[in-house]
SEKE-414312 format. One record per atom (N, C-alpha, C, O): residue number from 1; atom name; z, y, x. Coordinates in Angstrom, 2 decimals. Last residue first. Example, Ala and Ser with C-alpha at 12.3 -4.5 7.8 and 13.67 -1.06 7.14 Angstrom:
// residues 2
[r 2; "N"; [7.08; -2.25; 12.85]],
[r 2; "CA"; [7.14; -1.06; 13.67]],
[r 2; "C"; [7.87; 0.03; 12.90]],
[r 2; "O"; [8.04; 1.14; 13.41]],
[r 1; "N"; [7.80; -5.69; 13.19]],
[r 1; "CA"; [7.80; -4.50; 12.30]],
[r 1; "C"; [7.80; -3.30; 13.20]],
[r 1; "O"; [8.46; -3.32; 14.24]],
END
This chain:
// residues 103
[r 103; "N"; [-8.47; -10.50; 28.59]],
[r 103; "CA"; [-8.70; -9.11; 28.61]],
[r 103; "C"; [-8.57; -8.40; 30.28]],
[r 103; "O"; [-8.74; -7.20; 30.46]],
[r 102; "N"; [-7.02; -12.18; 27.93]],
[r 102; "CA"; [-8.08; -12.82; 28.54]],
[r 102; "C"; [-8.54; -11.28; 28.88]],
[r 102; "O"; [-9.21; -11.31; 29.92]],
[r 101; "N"; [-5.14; -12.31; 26.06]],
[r 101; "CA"; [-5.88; -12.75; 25.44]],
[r 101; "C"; [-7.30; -12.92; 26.22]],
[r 101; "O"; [-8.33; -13.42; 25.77]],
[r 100; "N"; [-2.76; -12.13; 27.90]],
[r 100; "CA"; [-3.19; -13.88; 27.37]],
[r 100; "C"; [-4.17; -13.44; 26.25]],
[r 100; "O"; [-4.11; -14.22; 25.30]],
[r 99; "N"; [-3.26; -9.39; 28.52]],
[r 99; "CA"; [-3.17; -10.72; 29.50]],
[r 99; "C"; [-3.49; -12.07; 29.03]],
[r 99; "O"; [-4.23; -12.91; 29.54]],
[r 98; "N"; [-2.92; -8.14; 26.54]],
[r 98; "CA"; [-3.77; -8.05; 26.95]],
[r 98; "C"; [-4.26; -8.82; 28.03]],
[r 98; "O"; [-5.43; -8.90; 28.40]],
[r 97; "N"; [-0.21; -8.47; 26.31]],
[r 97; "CA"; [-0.78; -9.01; 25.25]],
[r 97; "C"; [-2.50; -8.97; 25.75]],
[r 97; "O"; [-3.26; -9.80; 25.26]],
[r 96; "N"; [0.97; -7.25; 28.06]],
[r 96; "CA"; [0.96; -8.79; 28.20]],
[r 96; "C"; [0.39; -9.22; 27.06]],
[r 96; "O"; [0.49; -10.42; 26.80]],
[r 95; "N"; [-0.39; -4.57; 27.67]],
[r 95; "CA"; [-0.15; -5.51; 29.07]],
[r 95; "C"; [0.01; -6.32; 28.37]],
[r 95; "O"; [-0.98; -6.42; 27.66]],
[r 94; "N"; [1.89; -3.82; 25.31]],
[r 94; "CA"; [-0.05; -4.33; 25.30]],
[r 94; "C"; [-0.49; -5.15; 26.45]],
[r 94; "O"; [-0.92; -6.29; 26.28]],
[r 93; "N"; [4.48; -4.41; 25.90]],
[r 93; "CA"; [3.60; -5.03; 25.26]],
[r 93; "C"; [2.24; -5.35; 24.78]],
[r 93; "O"; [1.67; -6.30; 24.25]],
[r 92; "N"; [4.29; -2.40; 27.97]],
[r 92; "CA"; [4.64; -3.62; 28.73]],
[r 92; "C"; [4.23; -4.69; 27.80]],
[r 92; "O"; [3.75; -5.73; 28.25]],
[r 91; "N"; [3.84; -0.27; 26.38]],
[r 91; "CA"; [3.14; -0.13; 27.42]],
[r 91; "C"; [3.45; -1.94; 28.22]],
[r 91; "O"; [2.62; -2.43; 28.98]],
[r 90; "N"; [6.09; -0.49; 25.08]],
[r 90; "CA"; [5.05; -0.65; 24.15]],
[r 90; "C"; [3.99; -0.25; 25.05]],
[r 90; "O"; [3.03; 0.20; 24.43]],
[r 89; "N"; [8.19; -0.19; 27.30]],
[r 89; "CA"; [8.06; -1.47; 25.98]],
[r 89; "C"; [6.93; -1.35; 25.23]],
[r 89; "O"; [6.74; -2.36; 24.56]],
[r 88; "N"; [8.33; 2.87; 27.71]],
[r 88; "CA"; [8.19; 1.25; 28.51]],
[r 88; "C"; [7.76; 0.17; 28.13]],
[r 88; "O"; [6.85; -0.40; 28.73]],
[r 87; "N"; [8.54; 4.18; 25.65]],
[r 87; "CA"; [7.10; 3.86; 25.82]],
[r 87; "C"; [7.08; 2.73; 26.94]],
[r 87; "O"; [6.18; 1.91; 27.12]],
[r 86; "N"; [11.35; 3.12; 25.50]],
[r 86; "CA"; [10.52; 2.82; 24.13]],
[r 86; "C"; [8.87; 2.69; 24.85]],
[r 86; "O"; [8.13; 1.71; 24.78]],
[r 85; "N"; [12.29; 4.22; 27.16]],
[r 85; "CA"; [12.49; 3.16; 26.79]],
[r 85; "C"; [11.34; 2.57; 25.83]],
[r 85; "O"; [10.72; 1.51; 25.77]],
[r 84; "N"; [13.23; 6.74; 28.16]],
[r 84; "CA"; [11.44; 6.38; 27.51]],
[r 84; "C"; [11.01; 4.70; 28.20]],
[r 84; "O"; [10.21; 4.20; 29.00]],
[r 83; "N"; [15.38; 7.64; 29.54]],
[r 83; "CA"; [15.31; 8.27; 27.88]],
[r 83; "C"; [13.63; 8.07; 27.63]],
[r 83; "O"; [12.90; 8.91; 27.09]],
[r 82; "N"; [15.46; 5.08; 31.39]],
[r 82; "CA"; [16.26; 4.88; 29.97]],
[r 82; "C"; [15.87; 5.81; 28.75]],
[r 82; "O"; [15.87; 5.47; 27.57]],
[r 81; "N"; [13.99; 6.78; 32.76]],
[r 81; "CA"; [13.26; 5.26; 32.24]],
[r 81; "C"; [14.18; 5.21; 31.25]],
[r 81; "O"; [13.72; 5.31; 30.10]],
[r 80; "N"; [15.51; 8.57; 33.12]],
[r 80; "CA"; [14.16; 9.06; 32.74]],
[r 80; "C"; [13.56; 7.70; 32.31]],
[r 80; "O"; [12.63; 7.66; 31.50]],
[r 79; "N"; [18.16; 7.55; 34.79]],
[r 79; "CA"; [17.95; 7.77; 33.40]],
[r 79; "C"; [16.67; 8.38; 32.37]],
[r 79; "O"; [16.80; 8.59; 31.17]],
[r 78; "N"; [16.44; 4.39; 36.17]],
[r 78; "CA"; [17.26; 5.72; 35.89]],
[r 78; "C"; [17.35; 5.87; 34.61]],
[r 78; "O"; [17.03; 5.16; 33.66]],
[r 77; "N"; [17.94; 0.96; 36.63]],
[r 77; "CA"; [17.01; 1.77; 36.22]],
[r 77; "C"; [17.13; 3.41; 35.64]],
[r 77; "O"; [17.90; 3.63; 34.71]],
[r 76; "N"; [19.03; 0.62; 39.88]],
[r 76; "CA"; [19.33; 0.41; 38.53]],
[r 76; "C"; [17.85; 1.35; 37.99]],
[r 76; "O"; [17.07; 2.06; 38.62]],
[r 75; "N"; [20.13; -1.27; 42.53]],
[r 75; "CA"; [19.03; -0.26; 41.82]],
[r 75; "C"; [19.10; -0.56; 40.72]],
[r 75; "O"; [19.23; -1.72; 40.33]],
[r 74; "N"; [22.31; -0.77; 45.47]],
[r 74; "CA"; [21.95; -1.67; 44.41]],
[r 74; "C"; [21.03; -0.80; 43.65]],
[r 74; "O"; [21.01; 0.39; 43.97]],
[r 73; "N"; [22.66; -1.42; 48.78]],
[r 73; "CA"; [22.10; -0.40; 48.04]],
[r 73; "C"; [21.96; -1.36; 46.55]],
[r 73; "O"; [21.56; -2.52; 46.59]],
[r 72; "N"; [24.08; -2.48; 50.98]],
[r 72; "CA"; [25.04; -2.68; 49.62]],
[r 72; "C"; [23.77; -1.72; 48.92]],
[r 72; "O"; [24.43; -0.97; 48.20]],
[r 71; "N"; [22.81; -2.00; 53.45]],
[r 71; "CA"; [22.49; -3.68; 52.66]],
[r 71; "C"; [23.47; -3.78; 51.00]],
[r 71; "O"; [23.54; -4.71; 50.20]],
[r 70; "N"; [22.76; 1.16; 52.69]],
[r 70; "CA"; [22.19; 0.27; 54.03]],
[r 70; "C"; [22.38; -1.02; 52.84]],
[r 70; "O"; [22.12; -0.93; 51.63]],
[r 69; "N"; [24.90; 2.47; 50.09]],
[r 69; "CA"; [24.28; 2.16; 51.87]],
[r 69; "C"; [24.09; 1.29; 52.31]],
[r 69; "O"; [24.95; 0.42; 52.48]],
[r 68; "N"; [24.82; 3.15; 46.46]],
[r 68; "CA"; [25.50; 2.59; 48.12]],
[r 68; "C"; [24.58; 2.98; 48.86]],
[r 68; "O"; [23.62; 3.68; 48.54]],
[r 67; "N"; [22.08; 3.61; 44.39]],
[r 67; "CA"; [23.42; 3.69; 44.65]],
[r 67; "C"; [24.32; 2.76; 45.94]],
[r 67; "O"; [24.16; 1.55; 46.02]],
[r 66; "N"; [19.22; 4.42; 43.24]],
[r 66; "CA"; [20.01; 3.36; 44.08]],
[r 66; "C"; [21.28; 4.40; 43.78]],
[r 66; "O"; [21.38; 5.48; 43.20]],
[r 65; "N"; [16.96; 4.57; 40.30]],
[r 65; "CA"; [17.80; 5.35; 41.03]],
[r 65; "C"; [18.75; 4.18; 41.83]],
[r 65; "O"; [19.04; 3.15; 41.23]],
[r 64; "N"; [13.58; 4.25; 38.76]],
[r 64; "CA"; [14.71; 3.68; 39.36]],
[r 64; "C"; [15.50; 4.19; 39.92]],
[r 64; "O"; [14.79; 4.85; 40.68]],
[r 63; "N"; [11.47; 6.09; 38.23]],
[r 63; "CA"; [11.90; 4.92; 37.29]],
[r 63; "C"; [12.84; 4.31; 37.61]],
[r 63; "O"; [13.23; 3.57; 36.70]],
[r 62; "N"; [10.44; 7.78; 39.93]],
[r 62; "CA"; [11.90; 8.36; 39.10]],
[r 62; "C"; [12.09; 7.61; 37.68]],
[r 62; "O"; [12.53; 8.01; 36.60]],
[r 61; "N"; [8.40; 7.42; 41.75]],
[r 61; "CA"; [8.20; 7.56; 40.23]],
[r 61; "C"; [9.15; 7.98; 39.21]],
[r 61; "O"; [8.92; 8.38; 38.06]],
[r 60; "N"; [9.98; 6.92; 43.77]],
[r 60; "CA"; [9.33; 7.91; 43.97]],
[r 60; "C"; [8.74; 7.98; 43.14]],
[r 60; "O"; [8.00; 8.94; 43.38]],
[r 59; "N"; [11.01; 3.65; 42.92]],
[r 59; "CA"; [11.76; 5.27; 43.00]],
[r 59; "C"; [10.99; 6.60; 43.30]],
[r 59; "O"; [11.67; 7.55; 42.93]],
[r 58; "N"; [8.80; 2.86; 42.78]],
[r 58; "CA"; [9.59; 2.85; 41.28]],
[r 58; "C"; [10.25; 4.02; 41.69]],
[r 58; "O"; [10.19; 5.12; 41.14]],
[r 57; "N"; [7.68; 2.50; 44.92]],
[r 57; "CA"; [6.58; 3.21; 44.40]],
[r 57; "C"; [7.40; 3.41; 43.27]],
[r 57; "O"; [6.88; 4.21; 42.50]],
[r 56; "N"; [10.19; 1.33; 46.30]],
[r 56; "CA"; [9.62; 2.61; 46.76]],
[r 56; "C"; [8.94; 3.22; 46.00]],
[r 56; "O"; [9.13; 4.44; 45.96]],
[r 55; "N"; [9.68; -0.98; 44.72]],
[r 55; "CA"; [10.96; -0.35; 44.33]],
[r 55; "C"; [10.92; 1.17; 45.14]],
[r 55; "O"; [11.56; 2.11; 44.66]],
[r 54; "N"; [7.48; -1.88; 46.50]],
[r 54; "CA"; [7.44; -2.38; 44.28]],
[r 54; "C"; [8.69; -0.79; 44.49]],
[r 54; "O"; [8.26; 0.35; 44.34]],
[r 53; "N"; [8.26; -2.60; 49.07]],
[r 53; "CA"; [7.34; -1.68; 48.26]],
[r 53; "C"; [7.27; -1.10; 46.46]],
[r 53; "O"; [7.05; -0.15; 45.72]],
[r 52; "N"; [10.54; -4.36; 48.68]],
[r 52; "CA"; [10.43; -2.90; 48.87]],
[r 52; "C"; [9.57; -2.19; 49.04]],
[r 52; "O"; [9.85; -1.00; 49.21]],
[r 51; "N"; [8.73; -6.39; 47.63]],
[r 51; "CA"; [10.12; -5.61; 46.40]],
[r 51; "C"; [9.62; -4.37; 47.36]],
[r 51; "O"; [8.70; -3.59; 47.10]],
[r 50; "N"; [7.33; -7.03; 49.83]],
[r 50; "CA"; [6.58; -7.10; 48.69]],
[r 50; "C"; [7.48; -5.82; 47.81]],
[r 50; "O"; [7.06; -4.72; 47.45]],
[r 49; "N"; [9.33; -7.64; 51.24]],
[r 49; "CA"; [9.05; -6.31; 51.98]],
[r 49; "C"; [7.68; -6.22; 50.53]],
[r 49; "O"; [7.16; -5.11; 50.41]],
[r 48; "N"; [10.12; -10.24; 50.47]],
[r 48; "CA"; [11.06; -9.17; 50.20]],
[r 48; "C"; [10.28; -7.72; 50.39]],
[r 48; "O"; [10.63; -6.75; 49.72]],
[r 47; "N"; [7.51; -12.01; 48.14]],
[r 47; "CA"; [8.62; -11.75; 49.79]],
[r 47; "C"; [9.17; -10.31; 49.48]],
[r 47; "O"; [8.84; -9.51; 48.61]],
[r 46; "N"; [9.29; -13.29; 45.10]],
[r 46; "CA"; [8.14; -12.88; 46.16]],
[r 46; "C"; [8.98; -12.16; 47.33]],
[r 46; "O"; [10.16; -11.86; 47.53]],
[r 45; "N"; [10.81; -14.41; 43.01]],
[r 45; "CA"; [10.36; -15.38; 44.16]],
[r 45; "C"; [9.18; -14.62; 44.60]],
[r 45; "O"; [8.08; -15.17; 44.52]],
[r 44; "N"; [12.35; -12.97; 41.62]],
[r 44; "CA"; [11.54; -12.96; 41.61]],
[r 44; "C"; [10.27; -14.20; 42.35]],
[r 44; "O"; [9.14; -14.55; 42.01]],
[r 43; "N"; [14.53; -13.42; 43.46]],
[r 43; "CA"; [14.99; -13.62; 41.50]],
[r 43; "C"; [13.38; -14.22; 41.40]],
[r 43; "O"; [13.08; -15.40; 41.20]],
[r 42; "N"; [14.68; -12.84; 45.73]],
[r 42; "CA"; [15.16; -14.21; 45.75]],
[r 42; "C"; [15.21; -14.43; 43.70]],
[r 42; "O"; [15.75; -15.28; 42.98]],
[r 41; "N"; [14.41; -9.82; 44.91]],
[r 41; "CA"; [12.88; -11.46; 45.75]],
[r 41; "C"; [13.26; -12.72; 45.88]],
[r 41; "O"; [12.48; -13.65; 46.10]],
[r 40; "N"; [16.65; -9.27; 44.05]],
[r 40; "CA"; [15.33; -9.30; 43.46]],
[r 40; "C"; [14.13; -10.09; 44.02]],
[r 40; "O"; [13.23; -10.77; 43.53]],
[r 39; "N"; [18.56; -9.65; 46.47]],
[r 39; "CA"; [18.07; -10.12; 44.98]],
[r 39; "C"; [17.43; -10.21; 44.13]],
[r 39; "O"; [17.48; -11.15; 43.34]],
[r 38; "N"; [17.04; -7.67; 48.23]],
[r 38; "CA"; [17.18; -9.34; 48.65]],
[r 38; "C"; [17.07; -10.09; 47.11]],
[r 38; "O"; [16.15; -10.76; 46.63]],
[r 37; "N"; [17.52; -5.13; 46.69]],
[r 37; "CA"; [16.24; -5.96; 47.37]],
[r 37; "C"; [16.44; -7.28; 47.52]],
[r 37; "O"; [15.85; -8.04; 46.75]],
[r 36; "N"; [20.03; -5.85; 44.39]],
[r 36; "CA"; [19.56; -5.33; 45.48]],
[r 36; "C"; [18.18; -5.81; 45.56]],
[r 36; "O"; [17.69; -6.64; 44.81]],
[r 35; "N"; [20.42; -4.81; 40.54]],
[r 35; "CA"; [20.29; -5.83; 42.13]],
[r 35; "C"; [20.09; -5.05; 43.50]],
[r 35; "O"; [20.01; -3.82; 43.60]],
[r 34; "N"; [22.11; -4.83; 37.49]],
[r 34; "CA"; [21.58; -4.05; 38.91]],
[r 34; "C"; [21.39; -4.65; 40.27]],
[r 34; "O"; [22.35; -4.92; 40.99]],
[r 33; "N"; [20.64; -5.86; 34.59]],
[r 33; "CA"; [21.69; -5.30; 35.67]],
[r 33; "C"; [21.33; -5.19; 36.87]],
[r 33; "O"; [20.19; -5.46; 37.26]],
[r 32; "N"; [18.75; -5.31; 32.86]],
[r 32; "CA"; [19.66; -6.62; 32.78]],
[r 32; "C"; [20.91; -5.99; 33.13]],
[r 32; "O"; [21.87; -5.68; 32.43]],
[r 31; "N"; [17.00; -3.65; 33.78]],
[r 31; "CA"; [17.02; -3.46; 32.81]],
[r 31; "C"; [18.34; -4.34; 32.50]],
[r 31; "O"; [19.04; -3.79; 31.65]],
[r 30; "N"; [16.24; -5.27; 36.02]],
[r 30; "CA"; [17.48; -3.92; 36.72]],
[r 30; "C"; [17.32; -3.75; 34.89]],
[r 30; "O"; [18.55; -3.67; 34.84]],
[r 29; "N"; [14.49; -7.15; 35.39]],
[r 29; "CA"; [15.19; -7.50; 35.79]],
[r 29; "C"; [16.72; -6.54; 35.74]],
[r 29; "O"; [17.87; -6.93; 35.51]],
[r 28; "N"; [11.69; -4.81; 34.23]],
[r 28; "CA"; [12.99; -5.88; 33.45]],
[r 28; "C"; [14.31; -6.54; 33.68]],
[r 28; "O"; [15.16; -6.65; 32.79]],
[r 27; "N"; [11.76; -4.53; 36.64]],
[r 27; "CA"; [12.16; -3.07; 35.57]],
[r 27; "C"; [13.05; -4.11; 34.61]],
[r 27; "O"; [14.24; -4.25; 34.34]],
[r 26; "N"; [10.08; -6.64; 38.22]],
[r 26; "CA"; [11.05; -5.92; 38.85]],
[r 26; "C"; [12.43; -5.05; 37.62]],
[r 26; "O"; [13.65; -5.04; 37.79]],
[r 25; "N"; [8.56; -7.12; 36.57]],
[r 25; "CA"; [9.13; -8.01; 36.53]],
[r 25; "C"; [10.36; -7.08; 36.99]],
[r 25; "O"; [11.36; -6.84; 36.33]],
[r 24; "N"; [6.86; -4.76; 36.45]],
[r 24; "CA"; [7.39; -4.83; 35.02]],
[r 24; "C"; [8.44; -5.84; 35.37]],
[r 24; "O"; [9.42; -5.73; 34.64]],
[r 23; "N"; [6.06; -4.96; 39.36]],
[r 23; "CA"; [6.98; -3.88; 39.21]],
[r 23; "C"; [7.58; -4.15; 37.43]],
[r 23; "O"; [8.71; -3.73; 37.18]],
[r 22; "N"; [4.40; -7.16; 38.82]],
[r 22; "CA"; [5.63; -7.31; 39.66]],
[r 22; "C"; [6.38; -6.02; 39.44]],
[r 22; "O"; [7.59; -6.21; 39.35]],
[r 21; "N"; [2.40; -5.97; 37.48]],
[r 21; "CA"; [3.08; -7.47; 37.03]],
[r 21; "C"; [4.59; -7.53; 37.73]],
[r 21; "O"; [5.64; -7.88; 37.20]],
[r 20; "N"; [1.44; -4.00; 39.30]],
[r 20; "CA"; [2.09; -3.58; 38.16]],
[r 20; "C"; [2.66; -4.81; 37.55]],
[r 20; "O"; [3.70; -4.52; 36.95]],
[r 19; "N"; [-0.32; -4.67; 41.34]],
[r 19; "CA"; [0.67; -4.84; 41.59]],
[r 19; "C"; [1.94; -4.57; 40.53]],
[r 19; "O"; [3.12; -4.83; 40.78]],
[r 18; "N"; [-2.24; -2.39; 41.45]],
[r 18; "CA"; [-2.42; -3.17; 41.91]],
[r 18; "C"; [-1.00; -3.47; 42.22]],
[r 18; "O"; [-0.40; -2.83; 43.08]],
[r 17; "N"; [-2.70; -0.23; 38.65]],
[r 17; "CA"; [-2.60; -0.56; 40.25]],
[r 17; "C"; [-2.11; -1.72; 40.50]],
[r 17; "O"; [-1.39; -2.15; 39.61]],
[r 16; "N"; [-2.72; 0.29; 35.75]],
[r 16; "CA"; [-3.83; 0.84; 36.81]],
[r 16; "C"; [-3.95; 0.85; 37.90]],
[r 16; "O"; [-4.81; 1.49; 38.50]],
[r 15; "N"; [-1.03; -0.80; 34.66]],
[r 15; "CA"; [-1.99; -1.63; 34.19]],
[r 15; "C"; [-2.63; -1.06; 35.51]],
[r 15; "O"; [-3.05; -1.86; 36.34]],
[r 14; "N"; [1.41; 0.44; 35.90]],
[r 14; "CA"; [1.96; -0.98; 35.38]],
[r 14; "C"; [0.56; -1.51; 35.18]],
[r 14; "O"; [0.51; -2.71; 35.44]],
[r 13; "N"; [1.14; 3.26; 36.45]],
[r 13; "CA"; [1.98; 2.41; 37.53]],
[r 13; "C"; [1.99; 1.02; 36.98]],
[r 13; "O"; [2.68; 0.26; 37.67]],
[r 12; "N"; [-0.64; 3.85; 34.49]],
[r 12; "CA"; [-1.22; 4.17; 36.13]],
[r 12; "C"; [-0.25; 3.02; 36.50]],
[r 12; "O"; [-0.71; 1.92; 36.82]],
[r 11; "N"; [1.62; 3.47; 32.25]],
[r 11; "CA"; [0.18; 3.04; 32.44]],
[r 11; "C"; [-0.59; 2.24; 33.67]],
[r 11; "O"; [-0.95; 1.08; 33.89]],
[r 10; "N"; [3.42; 5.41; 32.96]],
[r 10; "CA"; [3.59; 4.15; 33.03]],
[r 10; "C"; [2.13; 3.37; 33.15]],
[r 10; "O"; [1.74; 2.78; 34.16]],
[r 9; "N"; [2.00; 7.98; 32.75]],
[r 9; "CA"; [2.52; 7.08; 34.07]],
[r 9; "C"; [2.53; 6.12; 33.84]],
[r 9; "O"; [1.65; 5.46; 34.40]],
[r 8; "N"; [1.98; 7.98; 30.06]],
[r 8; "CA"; [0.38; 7.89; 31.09]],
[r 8; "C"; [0.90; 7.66; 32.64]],
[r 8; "O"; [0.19; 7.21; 33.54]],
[r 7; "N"; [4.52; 7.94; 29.23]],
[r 7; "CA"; [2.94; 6.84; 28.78]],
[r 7; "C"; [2.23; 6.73; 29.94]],
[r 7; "O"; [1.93; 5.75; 30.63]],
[r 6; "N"; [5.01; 10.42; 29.87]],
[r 6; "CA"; [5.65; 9.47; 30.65]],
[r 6; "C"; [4.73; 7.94; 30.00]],
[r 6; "O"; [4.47; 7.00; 30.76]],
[r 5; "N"; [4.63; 12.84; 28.89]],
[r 5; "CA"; [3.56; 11.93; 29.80]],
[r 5; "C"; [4.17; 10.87; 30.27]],
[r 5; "O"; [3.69; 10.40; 31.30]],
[r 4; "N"; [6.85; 13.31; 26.81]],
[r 4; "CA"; [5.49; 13.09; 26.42]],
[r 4; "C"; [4.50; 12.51; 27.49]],
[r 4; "O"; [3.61; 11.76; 27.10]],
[r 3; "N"; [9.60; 11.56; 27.33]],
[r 3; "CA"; [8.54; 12.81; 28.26]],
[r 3; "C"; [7.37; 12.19; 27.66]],
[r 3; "O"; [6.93; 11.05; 27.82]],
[r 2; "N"; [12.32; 11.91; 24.68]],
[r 2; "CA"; [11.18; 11.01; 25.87]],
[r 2; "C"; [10.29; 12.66; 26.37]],
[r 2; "O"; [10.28; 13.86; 26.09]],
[r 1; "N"; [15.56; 13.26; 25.61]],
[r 1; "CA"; [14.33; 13.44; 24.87]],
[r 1; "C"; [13.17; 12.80; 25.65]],
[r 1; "O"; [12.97; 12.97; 26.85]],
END
């Protein structure tokens, strides 16, 4: 069942800080399938300790969950992002709509 506040996070974490372009890049990516850090900055083309910030502020938001140890950790997107899918996407579509219109 979505979380009625889960909008207003997303929000804070994607339009209201500094750095939300890269965490939507990040969501989309593990939305695909599941990477590591390294993979994701070598996807992304930003420096790595950039991701592991991005993916600290995702997991301590309980938008992302790991799995393995040490250099096998891979990240997927949890299941609280999967059951508010929807406000992901219509929070990721004003953002970028709000982007190319100059806004």
């Amino acid at each position: 069942m979505p979380d009625p506040n889960a909008k207003r996070l997303l929000w804070f974490l994607f339009a209201g800080s500094k750095g939300g372009t890269n965490r939507i890049r990040i969501i989309d990516l593990l939305i695909e399938h599941p990477y590591n850090t390294n993979q994701l900055a070598e996807a992304l083309k930003i420096d790595y300790k950039a991701v592991q910030h991005h993916i600290s502020v995702l997991e301590k938001n309980n938008l992302i969950s790991k799995e393995g140890k040490k250099y096998g950790i891979l990240y997927f997107i949890s299941n609280y992002l999967e059951s508010n899918i929807e406000s992901y996407n219509n929070v990721k579509l004003k953002i970028n709509s709000n982007n190319k219109s100059g806004k």
